[in-house]
Structure formats: structure tokens, C-alpha cells
C-alpha positions as CSV (number, residue, x, y, z in Angstrom):
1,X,-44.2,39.2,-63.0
2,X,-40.8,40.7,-61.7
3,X,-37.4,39.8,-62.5
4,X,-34.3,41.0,-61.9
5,X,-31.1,41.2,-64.3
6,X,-28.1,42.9,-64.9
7,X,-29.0,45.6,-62.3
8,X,-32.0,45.8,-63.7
9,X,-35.5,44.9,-62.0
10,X,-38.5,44.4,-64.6
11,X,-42.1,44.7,-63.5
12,X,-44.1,43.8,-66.6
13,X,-47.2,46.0,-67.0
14,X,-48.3,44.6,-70.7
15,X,-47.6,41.4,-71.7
16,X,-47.0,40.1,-74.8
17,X,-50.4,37.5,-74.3
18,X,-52.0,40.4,-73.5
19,X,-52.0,42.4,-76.7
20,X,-52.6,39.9,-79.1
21,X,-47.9,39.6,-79.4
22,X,-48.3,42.9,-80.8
23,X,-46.0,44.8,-77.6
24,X,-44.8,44.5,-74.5
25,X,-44.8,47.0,-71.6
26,X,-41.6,46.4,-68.8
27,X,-41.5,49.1,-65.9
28,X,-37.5,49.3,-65.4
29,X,-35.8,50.6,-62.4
30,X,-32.3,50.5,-62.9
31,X,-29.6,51.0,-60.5
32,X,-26.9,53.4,-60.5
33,X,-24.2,52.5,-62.6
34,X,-26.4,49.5,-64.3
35,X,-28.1,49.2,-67.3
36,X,-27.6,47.0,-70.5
37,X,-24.9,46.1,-73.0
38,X,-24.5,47.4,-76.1
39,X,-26.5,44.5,-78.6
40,X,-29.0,44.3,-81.8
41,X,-32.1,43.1,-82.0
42,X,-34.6,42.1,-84.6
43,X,-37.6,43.6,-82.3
44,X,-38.3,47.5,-82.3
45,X,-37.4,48.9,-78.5
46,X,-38.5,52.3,-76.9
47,X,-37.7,53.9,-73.7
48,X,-39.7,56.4,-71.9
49,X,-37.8,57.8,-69.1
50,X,-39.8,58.5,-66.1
51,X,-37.4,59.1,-63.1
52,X,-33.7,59.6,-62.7
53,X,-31.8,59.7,-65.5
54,X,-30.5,57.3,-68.3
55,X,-27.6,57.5,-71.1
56,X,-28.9,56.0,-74.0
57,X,-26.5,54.9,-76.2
58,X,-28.1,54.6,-80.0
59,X,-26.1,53.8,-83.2
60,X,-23.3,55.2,-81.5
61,X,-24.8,58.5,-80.2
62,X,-25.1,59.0,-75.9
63,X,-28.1,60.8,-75.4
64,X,-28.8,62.1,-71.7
65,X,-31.9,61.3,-71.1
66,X,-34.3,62.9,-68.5
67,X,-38.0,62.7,-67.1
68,X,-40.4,62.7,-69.9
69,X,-37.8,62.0,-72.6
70,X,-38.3,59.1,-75.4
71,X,-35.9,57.2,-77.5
72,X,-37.3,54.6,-80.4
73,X,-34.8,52.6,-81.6
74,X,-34.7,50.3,-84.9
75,X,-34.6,46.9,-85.9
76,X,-30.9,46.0,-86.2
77,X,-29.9,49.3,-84.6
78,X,-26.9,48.6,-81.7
79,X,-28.0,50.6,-78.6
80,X,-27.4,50.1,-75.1
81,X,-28.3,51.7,-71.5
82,X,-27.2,53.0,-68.0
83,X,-28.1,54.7,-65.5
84,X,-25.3,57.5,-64.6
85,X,-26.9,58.9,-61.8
86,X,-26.4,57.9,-57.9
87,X,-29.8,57.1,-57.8
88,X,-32.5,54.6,-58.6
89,X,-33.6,55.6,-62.4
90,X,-37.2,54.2,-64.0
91,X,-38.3,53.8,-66.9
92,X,-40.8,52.1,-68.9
93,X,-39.5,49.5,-71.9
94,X,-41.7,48.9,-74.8
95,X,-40.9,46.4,-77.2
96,X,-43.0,44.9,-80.3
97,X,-43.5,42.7,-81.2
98,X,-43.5,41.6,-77.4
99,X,-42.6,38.3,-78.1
100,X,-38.8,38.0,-78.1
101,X,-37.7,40.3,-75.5
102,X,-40.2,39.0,-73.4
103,X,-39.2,35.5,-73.9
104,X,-35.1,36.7,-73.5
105,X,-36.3,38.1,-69.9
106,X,-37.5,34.9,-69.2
107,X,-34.5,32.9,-69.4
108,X,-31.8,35.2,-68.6
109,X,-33.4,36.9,-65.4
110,X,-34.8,36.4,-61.8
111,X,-37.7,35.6,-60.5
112,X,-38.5,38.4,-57.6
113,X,-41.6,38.4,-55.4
114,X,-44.3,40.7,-57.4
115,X,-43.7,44.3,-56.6
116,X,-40.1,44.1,-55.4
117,X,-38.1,47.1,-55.5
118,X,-34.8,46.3,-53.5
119,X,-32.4,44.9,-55.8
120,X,-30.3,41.4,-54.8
121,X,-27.1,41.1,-53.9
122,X,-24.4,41.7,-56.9
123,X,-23.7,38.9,-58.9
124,X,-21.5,37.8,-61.9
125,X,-23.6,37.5,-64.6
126,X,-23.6,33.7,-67.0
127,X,-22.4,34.9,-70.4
128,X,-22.4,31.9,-72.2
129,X,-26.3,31.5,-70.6
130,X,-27.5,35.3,-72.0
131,X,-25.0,35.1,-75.4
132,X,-26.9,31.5,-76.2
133,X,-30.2,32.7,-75.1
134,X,-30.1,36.3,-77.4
135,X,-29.5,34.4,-80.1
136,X,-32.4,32.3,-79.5
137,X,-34.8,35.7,-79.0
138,X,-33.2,37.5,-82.1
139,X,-30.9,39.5,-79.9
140,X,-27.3,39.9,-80.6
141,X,-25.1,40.9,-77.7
142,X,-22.1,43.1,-79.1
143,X,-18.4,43.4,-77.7
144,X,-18.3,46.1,-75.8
């Protein structure tokens, strides 16, 4: 399954069915100048960076993240992402439980043809639609 949001597209490699809810594994590639807002979660959330580069943004430190670097953040712990670079980043997303970001994915993004890499057309994003639906999966989207 691929979907696309917030500049993001999201290729799941592992999902959450898949490993008994214990994790889930989201190939990322993020375009320049995208990434996520700064939020909290009730999940635990790693990123392995594998091409490009990424800030990573975790209980208010930026870390400049290369190829080969990995970040674990928290329960509870606000963090957020971009890509800085004029380029394409990727990297891979690991959540677990799977469960709840998976599920957030699902009703905040868009469905792309499997193995899509071009990202759509720009579009403003439905706050109201991913405010309601973090709070549904556990995840609380911070001011920014």
C-alpha cells in the first residue's frame, strides 16, 4: 500500500497485521521542504535515514540527520520532521505498536498506485480532518 501526505509518500514494507500489531515498517520519501508537524504520540517512532537528508526535530533538539543515522523517539515526546535538502530524502518509519500510526495514515492520506514515486500536485491540507483523526490514533498535533 502507498499513500501520499503532507509531502510525504509512504510505501509500507511491514504492516501492522503482519507482525502480530507489534510494529510497523513505512518506507518514506519526503520531498524537499516537506516533512511533518511538530505532534505527540502515545506510539514509540524511529527513523532510519537512508538517502538525503532529514532535520529531526526531538524534544526540542534539531538533529541533522544523514545516511545511516537513527533517531528513537518516546512515548509522549514532541518531535517533528523535514527534509532541508533540494532533493528527494528516504527513509524508513518504524512505529510500535503498529497499530495507531498505521491506522492515522489511513485516514489522513492518499491512496497512490503501489510503487509510485512522483509526488501529486500540492494541495492544502484538511486540518480539522488530521486534528480529529490524531486524536482518534493517540496522536496530538502541536501548534507550531
Amino acid at each position: 500500500m502507498t499513500l501520499h501526505f503532507l509531502g510525504n509518500i509512504l510505501t509500507f514494507r511491514a504492516r501492522s497485521v503482519a507482525t502480530g500489531g507489534s510494529f510497523t515498517v513505512i518506507e518514506v520519501r519526503t520531498a524537499p521542504g516537506a516533512g511533518a508537524p511538530p505532534h505527540t504520540q502515545t506510539d514509540q517512532e524511529s527513523f532510519l535515514v537512508l538517502e538525503g537528508g532529514y532535520e529531526i526535530i526531538r524534544d526540542g533538539t534539531v538533529l541533522t540527520c544523514r545516511p545511516g543515522d537513527f533517531v528513537h523517539v518516546p512515548p509522549g515526546m514532541p518531535h517533528a520532521f523535514r527534509n532541508p535538502t533540494d532533493a528527494v530524502s528516504k527513509m524508513l518509519l518504524i512505529n510500535f505498536p503498529g497499530d495507531l500510526h498505521e491506522k492515522f495514515f489511513m485516514l489522513v492520506g492518499d491512496t497512490l498506485a503501489p510503487g509510485s514515486t512522483d509526488f501529486p500536485p500540492p494541495a492544502a491540507p484538511d486540518i480539522p480532518h488530521i486534528l480529529e483523526a490524531g486524536r482518534a490514533c493517540g496522536i496530538d498535533i502541536l501548534a507550531s
